[in-house]
Backbone bond lengths (Angstrom), bond angles and torsions (degrees), N, CA, C in turn:
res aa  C-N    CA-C-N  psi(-1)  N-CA   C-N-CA  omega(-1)  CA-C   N-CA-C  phi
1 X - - - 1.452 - - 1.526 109.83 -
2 X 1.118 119.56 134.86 1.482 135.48 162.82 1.208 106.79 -54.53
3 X 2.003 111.17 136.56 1.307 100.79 152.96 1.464 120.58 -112.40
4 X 1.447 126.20 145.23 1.408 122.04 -175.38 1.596 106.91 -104.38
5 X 1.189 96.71 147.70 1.941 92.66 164.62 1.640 112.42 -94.15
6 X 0.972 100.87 161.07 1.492 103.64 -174.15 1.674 119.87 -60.73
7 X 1.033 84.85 -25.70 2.202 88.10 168.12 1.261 87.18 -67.25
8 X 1.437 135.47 -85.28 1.321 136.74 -164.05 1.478 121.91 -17.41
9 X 1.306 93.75 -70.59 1.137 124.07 161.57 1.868 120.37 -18.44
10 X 1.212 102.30 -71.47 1.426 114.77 156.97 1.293 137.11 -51.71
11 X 1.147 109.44 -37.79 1.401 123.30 170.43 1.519 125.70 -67.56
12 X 1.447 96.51 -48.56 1.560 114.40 157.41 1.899 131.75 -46.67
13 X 1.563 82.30 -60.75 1.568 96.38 160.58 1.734 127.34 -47.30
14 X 0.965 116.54 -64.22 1.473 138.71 140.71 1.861 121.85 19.14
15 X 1.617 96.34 -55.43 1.271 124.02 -150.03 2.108 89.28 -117.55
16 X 1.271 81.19 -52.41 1.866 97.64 -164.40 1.419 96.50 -49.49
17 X 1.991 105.48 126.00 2.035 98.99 165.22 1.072 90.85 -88.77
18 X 1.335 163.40 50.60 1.101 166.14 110.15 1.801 114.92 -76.03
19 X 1.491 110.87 103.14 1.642 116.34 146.28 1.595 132.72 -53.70
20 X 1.832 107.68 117.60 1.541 90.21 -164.96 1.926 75.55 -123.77
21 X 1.310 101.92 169.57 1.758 103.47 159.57 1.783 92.71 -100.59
22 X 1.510 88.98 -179.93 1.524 103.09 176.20 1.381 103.28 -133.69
23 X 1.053 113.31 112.97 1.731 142.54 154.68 0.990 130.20 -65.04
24 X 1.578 129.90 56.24 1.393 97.18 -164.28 1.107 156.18 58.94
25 X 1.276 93.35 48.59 1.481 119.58 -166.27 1.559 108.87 56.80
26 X 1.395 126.52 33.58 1.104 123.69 167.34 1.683 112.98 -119.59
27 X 1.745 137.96 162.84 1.536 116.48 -176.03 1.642 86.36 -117.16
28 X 1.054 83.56 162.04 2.017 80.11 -172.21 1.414 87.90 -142.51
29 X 1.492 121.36 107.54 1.491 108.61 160.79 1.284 149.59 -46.27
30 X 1.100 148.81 175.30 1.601 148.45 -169.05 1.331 102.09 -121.07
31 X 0.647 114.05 146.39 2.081 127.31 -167.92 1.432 85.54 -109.12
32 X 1.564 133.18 167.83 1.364 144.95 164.59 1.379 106.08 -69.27
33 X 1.449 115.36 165.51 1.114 150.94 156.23 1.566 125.51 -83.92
34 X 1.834 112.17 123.00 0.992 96.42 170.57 1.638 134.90 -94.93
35 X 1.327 128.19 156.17 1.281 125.78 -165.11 1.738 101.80 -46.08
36 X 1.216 132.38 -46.94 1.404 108.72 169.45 1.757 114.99 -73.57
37 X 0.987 128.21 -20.63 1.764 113.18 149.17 0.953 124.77 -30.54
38 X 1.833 118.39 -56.14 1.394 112.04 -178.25 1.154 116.76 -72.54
39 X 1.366 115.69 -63.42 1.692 120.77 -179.33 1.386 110.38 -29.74
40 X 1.189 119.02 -43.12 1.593 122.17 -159.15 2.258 91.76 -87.04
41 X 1.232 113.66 -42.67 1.217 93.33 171.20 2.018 128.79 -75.88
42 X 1.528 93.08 -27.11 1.394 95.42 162.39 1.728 136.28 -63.08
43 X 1.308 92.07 -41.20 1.869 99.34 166.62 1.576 109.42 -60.90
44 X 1.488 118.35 -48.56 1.419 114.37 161.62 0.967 160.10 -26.11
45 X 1.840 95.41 -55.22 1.502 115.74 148.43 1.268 138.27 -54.04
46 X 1.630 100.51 -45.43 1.530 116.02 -179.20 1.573 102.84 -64.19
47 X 0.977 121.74 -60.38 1.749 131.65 165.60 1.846 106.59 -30.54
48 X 1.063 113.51 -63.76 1.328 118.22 171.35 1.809 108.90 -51.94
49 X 1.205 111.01 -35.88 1.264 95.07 -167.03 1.386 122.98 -85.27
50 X 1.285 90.86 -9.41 1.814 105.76 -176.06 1.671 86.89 -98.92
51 X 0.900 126.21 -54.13 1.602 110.61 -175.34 1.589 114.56 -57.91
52 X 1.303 126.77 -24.43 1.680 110.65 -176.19 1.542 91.02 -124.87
53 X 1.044 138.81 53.23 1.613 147.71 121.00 1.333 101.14 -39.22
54 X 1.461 103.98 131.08 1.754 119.42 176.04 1.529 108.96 51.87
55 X 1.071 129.09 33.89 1.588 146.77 177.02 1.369 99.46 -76.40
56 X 1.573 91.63 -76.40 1.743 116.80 -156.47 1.279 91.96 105.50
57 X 1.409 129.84 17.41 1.384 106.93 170.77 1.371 100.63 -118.86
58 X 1.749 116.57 161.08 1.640 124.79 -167.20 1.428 98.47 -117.33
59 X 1.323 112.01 131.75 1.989 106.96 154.41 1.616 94.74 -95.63
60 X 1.119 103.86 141.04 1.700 128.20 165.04 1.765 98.43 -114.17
61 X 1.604 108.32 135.41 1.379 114.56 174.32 1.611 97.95 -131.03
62 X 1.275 103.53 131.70 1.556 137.08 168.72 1.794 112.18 53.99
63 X 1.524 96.38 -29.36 1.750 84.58 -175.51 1.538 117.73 -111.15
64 X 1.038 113.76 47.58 1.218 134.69 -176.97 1.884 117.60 -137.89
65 X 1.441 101.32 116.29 1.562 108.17 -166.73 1.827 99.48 -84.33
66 X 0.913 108.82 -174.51 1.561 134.21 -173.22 1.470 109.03 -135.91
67 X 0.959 107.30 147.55 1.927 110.57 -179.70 1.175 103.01 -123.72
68 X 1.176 129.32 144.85 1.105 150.27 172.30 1.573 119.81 -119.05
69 X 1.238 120.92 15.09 1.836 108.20 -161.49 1.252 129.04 -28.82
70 X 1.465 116.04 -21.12 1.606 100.73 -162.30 1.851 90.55 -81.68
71 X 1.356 117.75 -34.28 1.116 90.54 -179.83 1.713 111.93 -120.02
72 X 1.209 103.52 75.84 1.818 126.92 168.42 1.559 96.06 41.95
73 X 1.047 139.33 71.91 1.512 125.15 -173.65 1.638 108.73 -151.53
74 X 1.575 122.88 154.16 1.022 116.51 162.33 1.580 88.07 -146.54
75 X 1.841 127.68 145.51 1.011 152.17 108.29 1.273 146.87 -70.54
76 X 1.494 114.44 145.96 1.748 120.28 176.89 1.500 91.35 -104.04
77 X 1.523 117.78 96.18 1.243 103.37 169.58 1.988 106.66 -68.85
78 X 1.358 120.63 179.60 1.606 113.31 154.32 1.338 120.63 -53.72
79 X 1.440 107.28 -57.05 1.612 99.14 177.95 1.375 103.11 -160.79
80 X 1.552 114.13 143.43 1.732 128.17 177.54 1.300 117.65 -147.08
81 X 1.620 103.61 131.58 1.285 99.81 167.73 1.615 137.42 -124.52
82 X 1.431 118.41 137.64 1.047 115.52 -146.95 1.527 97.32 -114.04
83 X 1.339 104.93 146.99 1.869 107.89 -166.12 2.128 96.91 -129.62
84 X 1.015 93.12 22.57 1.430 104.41 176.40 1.310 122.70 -115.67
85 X 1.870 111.81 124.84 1.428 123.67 -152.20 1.732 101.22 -62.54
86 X 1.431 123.62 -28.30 1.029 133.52 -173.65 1.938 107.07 -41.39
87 X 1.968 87.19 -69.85 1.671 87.39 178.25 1.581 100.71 -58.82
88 X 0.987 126.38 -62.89 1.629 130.18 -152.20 1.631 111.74 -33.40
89 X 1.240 95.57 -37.55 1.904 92.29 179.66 1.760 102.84 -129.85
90 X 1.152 93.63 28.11 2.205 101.91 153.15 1.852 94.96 -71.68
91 X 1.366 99.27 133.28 1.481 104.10 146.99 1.748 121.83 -93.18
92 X 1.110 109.80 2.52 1.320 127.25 160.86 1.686 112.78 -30.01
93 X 1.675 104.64 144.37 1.706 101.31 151.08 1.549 120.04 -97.47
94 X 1.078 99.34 46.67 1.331 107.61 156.35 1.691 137.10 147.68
95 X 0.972 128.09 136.06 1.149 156.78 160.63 1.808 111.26 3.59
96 X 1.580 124.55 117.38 1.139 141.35 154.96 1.591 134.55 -93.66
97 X 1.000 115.78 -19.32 1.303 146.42 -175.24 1.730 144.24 -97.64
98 X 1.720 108.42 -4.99 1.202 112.95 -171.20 1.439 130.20 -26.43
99 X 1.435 133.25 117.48 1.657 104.73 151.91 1.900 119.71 -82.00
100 X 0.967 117.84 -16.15 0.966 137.20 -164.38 1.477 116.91 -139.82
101 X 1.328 116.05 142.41 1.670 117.26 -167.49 1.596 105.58 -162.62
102 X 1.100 112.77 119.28 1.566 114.94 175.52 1.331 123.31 -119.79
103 X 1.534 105.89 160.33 2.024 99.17 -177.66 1.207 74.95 -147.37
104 X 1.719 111.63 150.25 1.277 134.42 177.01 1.792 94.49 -105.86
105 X 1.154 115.76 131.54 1.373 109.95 -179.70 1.754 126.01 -75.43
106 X 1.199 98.50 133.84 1.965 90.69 174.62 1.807 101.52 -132.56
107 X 1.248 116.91 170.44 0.981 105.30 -146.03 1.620 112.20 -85.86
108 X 1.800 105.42 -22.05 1.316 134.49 159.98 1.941 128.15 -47.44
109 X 1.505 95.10 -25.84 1.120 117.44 -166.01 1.806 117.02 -123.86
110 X 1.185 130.11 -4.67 1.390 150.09 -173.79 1.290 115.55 -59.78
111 X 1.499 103.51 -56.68 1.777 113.72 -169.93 1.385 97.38 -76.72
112 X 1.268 116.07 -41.37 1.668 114.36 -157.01 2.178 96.64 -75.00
113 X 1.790 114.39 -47.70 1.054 98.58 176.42 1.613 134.58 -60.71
114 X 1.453 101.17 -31.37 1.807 115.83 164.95 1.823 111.79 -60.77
115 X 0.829 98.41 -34.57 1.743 106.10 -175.71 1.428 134.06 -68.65
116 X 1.480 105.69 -85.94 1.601 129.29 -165.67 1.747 91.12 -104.60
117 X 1.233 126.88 -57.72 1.557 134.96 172.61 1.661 103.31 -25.18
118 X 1.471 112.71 -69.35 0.962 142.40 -167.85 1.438 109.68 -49.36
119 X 1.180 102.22 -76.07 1.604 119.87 166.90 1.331 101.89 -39.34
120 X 1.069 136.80 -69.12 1.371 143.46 177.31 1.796 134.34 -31.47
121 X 1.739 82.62 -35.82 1.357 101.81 -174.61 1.705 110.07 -85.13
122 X 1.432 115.34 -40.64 1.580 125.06 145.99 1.216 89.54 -11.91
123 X 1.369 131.58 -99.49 1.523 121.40 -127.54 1.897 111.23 -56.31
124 X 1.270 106.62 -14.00 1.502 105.86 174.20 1.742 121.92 -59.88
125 X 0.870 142.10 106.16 1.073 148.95 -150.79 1.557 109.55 -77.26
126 X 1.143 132.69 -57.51 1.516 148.33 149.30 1.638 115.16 -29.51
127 X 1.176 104.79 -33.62 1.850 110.18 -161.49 1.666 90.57 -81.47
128 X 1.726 94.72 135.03 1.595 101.55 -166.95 1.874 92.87 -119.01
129 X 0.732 102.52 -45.76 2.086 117.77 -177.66 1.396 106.82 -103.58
130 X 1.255 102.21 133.43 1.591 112.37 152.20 1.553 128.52 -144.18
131 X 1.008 110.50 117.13 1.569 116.22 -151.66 1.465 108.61 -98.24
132 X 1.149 110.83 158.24 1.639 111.59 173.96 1.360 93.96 -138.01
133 X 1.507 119.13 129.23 1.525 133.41 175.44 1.569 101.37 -111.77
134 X 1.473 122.70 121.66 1.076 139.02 166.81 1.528 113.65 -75.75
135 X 1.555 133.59 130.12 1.363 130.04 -167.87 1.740 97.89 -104.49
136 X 0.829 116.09 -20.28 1.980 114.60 -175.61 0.907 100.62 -101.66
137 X 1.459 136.18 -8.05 2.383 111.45 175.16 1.488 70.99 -154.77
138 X 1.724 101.54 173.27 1.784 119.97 -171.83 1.355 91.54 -103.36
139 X 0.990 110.30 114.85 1.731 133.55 -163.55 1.429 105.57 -155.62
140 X 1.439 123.69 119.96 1.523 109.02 150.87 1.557 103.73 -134.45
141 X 1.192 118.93 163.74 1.344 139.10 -176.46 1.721 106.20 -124.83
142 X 1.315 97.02 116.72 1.444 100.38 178.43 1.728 99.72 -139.18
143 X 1.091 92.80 136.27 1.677 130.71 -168.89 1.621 110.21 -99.19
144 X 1.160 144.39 104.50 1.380 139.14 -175.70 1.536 108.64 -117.07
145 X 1.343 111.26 117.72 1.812 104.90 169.54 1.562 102.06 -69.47
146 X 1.382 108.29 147.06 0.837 144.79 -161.20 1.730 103.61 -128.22
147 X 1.217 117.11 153.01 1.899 135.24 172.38 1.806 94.19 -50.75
148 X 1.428 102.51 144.61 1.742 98.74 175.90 1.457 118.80 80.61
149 X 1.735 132.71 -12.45 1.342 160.32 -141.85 1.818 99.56 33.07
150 X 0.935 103.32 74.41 1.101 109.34 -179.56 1.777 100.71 -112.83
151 X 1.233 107.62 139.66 1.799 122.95 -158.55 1.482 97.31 -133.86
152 X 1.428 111.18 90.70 1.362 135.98 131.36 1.227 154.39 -43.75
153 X 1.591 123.30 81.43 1.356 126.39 -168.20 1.788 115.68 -62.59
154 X 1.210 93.90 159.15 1.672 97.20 165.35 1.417 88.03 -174.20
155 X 1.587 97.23 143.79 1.286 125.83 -165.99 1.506 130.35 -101.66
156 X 0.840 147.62 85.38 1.668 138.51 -154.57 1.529 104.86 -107.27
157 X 2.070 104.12 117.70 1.797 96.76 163.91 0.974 109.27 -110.37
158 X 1.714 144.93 -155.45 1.070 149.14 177.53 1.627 105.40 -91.71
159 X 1.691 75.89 128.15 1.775 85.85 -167.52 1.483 96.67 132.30
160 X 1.244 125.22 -51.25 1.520 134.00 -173.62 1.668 115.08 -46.71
C-alpha cells in the first residue's frame, strides 16, 4: 500500500470521482449510498438548514471531509455542522471544527462508525453531538458531551 501525506492526499481527492477517507496516510474508498441514505440525509440537511438560518452556523451533507490532524485522519461524515468562524471563512475542503456530526447507518459501515470513528471523533474538542441515524426502523442514537467529556446516550423511536 502507498503512503500519501495529507497535502497529497487532498490534492488527489480533489480530482478523484471516487470518495476515499484518509487513514493515516492511507486512502480508503467510499462504498455507495443507499437511496434511503440519501433521502434520510437530505431531509436532514434541509431541516438543519432552516433551523440554523442567522446562526452562523453551517450543515455540510456528505461532501465535506473533517480533519482530524492530531491523529493523521480525514472523514466524510453524512452531515456536520460547524458554527465556528475558523471553518466559515477556511477556503479549505474541509472542516476543523464540528459541533455536530452525523452518520446514517448502513450495514457495511455500523461497527466501524460506533467504534474507532467514534472514538476518533472524541478527540475534537468543539464537537458537542453525535448522532447515529438508523435507515431500516425509526431509531436515532444521539450521543451528547457532557462536563468531564463524558458522552451521553439518548435514544429516540417513533413516537418520540
Amino acid at each position: 500500500m502507498s503512503y500519501f501525506t495529507p497535502e497529497e492526499y487532498l490534492e488527489i481527492e480533489r480530482i478523484s470521482p471516487i470518495k476515499h477517507e484518509y487513514l493515516q496516510g492511507q486512502m480508503v474508498a467510499m462504498a455507495g449510498a443507499s437511496k434511503a441514505h440519501v433521502i434520510i440525509t437530505g431531509n436532514l440537511c434541509a431541516l438543519l438548514v432552516n433551523h440554523l438560518r442567522g446562526t452562523g452556523c453551517i450543515p455540510y451533507a456528505t461532501d465535506i471531509k473533517v480533519r482530524l490532524p492530531s491523529l493523521n485522519l480525514f472523514y466524510y461524515p453524512d452531515l456536520a455542522v460547524t458554527c465556528d468562524d475558523r471553518d466559515r471563512i477556511s477556503n479549505e475542503d474541509f472542516i476543523l471544527y464540528p459541533k455536530l456530526i452525523v452518520e446514517v447507518l448502513s450495514d457495511s459501515t455500523e461497527a466501524f462508525d460506533r467504534g474507532d470513528k467514534f472514538a476518533d471523533y472524541k478527540m475534537i474538542p468543539q464537537l458537542e453531538e453525535y448522532v447515529l441515524i438508523h435507515q431500516k426502523q425509526i431509531l436515532v442514537e444521539r450521543f451528547e458531551r457532557k462536563f468531564n467529556n463524558l458522552w451521553v446516550p439518548q435514544i429516540y423511536r417513533a413516537g418520540d
